[in-house]
Each structure stands twice: as C-alpha cells, then as structure tokens.
C-alpha positions as CSV (number, residue, x, y, z in Angstrom):
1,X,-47.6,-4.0,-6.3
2,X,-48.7,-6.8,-8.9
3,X,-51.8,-4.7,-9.1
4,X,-50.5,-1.4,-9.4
5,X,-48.1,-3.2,-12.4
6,X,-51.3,-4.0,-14.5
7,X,-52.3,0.0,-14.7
8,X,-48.3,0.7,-15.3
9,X,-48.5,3.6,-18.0
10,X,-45.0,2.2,-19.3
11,X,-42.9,-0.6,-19.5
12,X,-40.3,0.7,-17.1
13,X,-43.1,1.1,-14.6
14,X,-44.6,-2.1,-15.3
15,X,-41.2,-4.0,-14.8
16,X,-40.7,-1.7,-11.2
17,X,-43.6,-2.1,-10.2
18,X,-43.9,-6.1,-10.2
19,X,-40.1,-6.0,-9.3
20,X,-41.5,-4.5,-5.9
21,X,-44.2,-7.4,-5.9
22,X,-41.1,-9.7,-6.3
23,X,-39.7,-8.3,-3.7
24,X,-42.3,-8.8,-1.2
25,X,-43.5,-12.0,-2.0
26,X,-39.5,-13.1,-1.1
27,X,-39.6,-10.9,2.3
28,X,-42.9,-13.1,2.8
29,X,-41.3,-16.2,2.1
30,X,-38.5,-15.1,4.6
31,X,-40.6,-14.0,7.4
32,X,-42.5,-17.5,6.9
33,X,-39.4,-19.8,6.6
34,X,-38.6,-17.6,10.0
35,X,-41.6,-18.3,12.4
36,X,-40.5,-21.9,11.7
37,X,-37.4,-22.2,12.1
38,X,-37.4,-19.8,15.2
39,X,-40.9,-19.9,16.7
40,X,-41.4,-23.9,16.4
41,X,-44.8,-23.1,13.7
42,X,-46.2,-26.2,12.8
43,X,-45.1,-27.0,9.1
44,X,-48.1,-28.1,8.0
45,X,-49.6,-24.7,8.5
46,X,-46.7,-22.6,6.7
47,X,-45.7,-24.8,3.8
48,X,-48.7,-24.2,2.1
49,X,-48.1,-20.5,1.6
50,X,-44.3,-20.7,1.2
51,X,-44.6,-23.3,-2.2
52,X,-47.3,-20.6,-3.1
53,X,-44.7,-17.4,-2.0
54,X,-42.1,-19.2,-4.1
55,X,-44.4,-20.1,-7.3
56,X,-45.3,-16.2,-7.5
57,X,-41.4,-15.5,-7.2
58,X,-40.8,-17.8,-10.2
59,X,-43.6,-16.1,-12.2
60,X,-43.1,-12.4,-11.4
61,X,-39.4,-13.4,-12.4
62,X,-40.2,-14.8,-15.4
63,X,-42.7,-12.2,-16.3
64,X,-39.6,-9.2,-15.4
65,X,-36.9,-11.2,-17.3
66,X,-39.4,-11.5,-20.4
67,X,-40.3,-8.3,-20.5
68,X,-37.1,-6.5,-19.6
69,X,-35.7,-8.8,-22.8
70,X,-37.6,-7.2,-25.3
C-alpha cells in the first residue's frame, strides 16, 4: 500500500492508500504480539520486527495526520 501511495494521482488517494499501509502494518504487529503470547515464539525472534511494525505505524501516522492537515 505504501507503494501504491507514492503514485497516488491525488491527495485523497495518497492519504487512503497509506491509511491501508497503516492498517496492515498494525494487523502485522497483532498477528506478531499473537504467536507470542499464544504459540510460546521466542521473543528474541519477534521483537525485532514488532519495534520495526510499530516505528512504521508512527510514521505512516504522522505522514496521514500531516497531510490530511493541510
């Protein structure tokens, strides 16, 4: 989705399509925090990629509430 933002034709499609790249870097984040809290994964293998999940939620939020201020 974060992609298919950057060739967005307007700024309403810009700001729906990164709000669908927010959307699944949270539902990643979910099904992370999941398979370790439910499956037993080893931390050390899942952390990495949920502080990264929740660093791109902060910025495509950022970028969405910027953007949608204008």
């Amino acid at each position: 989705h974060a992609r298919e933002a950057a060739r967005a034709r307007s700024e309403a499609e810009f700001i729906s399509k990164l709000g669908g790249a927010l959307q699944e870097a949270d539902e990643t984040q979910l099904w992370l925090e999941l398979l370790r809290e439910e499956c037993g994964i080893d931390c050390s293998r899942t952390t990495p990629i949920e502080q990264e999940a929740g660093e791109l939620i902060a910025i495509f939020t950022t970028i969405i509430r910027r953007t949608g201020a204008k």
